[in-house]
N, C-alpha and C positions, 0 to 999 in steps of 0.2 A: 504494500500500500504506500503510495507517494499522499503525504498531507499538502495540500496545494494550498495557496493561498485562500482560497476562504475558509478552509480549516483553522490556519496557522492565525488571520486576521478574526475571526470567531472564538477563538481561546483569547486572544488579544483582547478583545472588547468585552467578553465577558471577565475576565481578570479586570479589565478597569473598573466594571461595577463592583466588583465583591470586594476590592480591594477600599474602596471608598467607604464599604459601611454606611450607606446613606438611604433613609427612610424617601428622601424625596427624587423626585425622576431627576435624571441628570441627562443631560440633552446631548445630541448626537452629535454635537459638533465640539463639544468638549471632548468626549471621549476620542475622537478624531483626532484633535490637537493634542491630547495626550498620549496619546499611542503612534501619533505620526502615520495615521493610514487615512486615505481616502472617505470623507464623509457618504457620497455616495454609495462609493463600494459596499458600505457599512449599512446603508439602507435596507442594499438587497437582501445582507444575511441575517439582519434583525428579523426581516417577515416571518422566515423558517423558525427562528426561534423563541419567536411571539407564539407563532401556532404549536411547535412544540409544547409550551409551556413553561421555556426557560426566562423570558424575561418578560416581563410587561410591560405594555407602551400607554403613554398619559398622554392626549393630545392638549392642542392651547398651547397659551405663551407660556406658561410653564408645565411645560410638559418635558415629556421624555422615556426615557427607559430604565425600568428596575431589574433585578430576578425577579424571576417567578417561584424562587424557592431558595432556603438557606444556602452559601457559599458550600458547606459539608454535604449538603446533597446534589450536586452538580459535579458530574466529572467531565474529564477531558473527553473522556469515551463518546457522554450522551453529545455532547458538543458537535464533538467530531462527524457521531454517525447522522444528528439534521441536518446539517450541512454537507459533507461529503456523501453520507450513503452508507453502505454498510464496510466494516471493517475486515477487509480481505484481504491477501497479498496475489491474489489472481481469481478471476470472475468463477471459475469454478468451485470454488470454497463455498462463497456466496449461495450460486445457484448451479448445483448439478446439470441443469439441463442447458448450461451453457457451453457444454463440451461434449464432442459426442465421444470421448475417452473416458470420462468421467467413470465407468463403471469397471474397469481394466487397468487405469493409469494407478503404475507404480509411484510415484511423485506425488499424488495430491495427498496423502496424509503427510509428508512434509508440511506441506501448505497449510494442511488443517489444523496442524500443530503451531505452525508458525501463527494464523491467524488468532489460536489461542492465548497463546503470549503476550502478543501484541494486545489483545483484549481486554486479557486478566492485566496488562499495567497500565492501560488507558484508562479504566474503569477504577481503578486504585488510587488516582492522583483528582482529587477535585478539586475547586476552585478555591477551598479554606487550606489546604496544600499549599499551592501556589502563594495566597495571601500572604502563608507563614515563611514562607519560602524567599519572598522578596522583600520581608521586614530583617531578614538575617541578611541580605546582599542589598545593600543599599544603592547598590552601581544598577542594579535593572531599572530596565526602562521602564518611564513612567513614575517612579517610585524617588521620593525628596527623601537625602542621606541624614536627616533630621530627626523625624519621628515615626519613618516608615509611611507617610501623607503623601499624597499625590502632588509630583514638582508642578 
């Protein structure tokens, strides 16, 4: 599995909310400027993960985007897989009927194992992970070497 940018920019912007701890919507052009990625870009993967259920959107002038649930029940994993798709290292994993080796091929329980791994540590790291993670490395992005606040 290659994480493409709107994987890598959807970890990104969800890390700036959970990182903030803020009851009230924070608007998408901050988190933009804070993470240094395209406000537009960021429109598209917010819809997925409004509908998912990961974040909430508040229209109006002060509006914005929150989670849709605590920093500790959000992983990279669920992230990952509304925006990219499901987490595979080739379509066959995924979907058997995308191969017509599939029932013969000596190699795909590599894959299956491999996709397992990948899974089990995607799913292991959430966004209260991360939070904690970038209050101990004050050099990440986004992150003021002060009190662990957003620069």
């Amino acid at each position: 599995m290659r994480v493409t940018t709107r994987g890598r920019y959807a970890v990104m912007a969800m890390f700036d909310l959970a990182v903030r701890r803020s009851p009230e919507p924070v608007p998408l052009k901050q988190i933009a400027e804070h993470q240094g990625l395209s406000e537009r870009y960021l429109e598209q993967l917010m819809a997925p993960l409004r509908r998912a259920g990961l974040v909430r959107s508040v229209r109006g002038a002060q509006g914005g985007y929150t989670l849709g649930r605590l920093p500790g029940a959000i992983s990279v994993g669920d992230i990952l897989r509304v925006v990219e798709g499901p987490i595979s290292p080739v379509a066959c994993v995924a979907n058997p009927l995308a191969c017509a080796r599939t029932d013969g091929c000596v190699t795909r329980g590599i894959w299956s194992r491999l996709r397992d791994r990948m899974v089990e540590l995607l799913d292991s790291i959430t966004l209260a992970d991360l939070c904690q993670e970038a209050a101990s490395e004050p050099s990440m992005v986004g992150v003021d070497d002060r009190a662990g606040s957003l620069s």
